[in-house]
N, C-alpha and C positions, 0 to 999 in steps of 0.2 A: 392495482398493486402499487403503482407509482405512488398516487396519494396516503397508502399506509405506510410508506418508507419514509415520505416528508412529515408526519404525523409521529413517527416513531423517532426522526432526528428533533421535532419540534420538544416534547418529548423530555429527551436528551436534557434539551440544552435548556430547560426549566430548573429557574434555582439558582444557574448561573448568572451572575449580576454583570452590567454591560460593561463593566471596566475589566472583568475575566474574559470576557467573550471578545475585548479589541484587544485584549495580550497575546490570546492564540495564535500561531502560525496554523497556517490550511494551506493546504490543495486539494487539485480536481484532478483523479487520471482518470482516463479515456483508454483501454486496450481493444483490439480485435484480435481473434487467432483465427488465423485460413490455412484448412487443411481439407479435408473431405467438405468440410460445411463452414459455419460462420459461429463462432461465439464471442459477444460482447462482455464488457465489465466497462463499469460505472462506478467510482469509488471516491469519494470527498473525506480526508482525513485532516482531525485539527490535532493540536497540543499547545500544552500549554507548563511552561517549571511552576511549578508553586511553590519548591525550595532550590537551595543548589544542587540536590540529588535526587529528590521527586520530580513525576509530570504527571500530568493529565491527559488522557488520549480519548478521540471520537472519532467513530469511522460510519458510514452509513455506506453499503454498497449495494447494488442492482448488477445480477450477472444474468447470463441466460438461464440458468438453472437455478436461482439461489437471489435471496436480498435478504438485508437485515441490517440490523446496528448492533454496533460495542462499543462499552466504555472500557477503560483500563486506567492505570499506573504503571508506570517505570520506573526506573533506579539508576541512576551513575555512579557506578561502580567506580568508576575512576577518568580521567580526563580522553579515556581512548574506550570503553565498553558502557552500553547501557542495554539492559534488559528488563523485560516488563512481561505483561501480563493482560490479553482485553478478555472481555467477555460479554456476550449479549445474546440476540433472538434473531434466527432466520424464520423471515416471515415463511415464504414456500415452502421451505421442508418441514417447518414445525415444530422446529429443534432447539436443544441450548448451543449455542457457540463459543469455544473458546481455542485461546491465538494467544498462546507462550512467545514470546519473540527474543531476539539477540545479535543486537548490532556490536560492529567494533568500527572503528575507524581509525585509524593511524596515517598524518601527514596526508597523501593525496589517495593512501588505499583504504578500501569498504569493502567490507561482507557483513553480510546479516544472515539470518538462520529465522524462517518463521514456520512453524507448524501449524493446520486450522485443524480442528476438529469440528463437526456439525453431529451433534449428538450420538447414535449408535450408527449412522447412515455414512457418512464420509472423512476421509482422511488426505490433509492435502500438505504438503510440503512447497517451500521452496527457498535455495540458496543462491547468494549471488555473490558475485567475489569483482568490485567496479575498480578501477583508477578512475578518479575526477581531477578531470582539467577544468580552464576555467569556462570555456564554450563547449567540450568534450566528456562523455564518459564512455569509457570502454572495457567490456569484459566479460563474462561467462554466468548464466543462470542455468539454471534448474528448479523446473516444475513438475511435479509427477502428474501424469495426464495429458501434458503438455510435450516436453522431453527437456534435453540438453543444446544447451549452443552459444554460439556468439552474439550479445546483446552490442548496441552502440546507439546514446542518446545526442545529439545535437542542439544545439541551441539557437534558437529563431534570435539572429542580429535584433541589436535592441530592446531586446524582452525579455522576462524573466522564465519564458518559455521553451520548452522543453521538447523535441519530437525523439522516437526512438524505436525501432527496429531488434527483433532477434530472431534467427534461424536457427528451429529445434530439429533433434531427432529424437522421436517418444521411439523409446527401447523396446518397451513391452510391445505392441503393436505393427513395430519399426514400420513406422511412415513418418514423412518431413511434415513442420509446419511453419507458419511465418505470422508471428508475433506484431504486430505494429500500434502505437500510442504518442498517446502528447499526456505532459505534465504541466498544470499551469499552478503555480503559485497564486492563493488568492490572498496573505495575508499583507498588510503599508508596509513592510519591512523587506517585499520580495523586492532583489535586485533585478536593476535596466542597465546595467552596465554593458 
């Protein structure tokens, strides 16, 4: 399965010329959720402006249930909102994919707004409302499946590294769970400060 995801990011990124492909900014996040069991996700997302109000987006992800890729575009709307649009193929479920999204950001506050769809099969949400500081961010997400609660990312001294923690409680089911990940910046341009 492993090998048709890297097949399906190689893929992807055919076409693209390698002066597009060192413009991107990328990362690697890493989650687990622990609550009755173990669910992973594995998720590498690039992008790229092609104008001052276009981008380009790629995501290839591997979760417990689910992997696949999308491509999309975005829009900047103006210097504080940009929203977009991906769309691609989960391998396992067999389905079309698509992930309407909606960031804003204003000064040190972040929410974004993303919706997935995976064909007639699943529906997934989730909102996140951050303050980012400069080694800190702290704040409140919402996953359905997942639940609600307090997220807070930290940053590994020196790196442009990322760890982060959130404690849910899913509503519908009401049981706790506990969220844990790293974010590593892969593109020349992540900050070591």
């Amino acid at each position: 399965m492993q090998g048709r995801i890297l097949l399906l990011l190689l893929i992807m990124t055919i076409g693209l010329s390698e002066s597009v492909v060192s413009q991107m900014t990328s990362k690697f996040e890493h989650y687990s959720y622990f609550n009755s069991g173990l669910r992973q996700s594995f998720t590498l997302t690039s992008r790229k402006s092609l104008t001052d109000k276009w981008g380009f987006s790629t995501m290839v992800t591997v979760k417990s249930t689910m992997g696949g890729g999308m491509v999309g575009l975005d829009y900047k709307v103006n210097s504080w909102l940009l929203t977009g649009m991906m769309a691609g193929y989960d391998i396992q479920m067999n389905s079309v994919v698509l992930i309407p999204y909606v960031v804003m950001k204003k000064d040190k506050v972040l929410f974004s707004a993303t919706y997935l769809r995976i064909g007639e099969v699943l529906d997934l949400f989730e909102l996140a409302l951050m303050v980012e500081e400069k080694n800190i961010k702290y704040g409140v997400i919402a996953r359905n499946y997942f639940g609600v609660g307090p997220r807070v990312d930290l940053r590994i001294p020196k790196t442009p590294v990322f760890l982060w923690a959130a404690g849910l409680y899913e509503w519908k089911k009401e049981n706790y769970g506990l969220m844990a990940g790293l974010i590593i910046p892969l593109s020349a341009t992540a900050s070591v400060k």
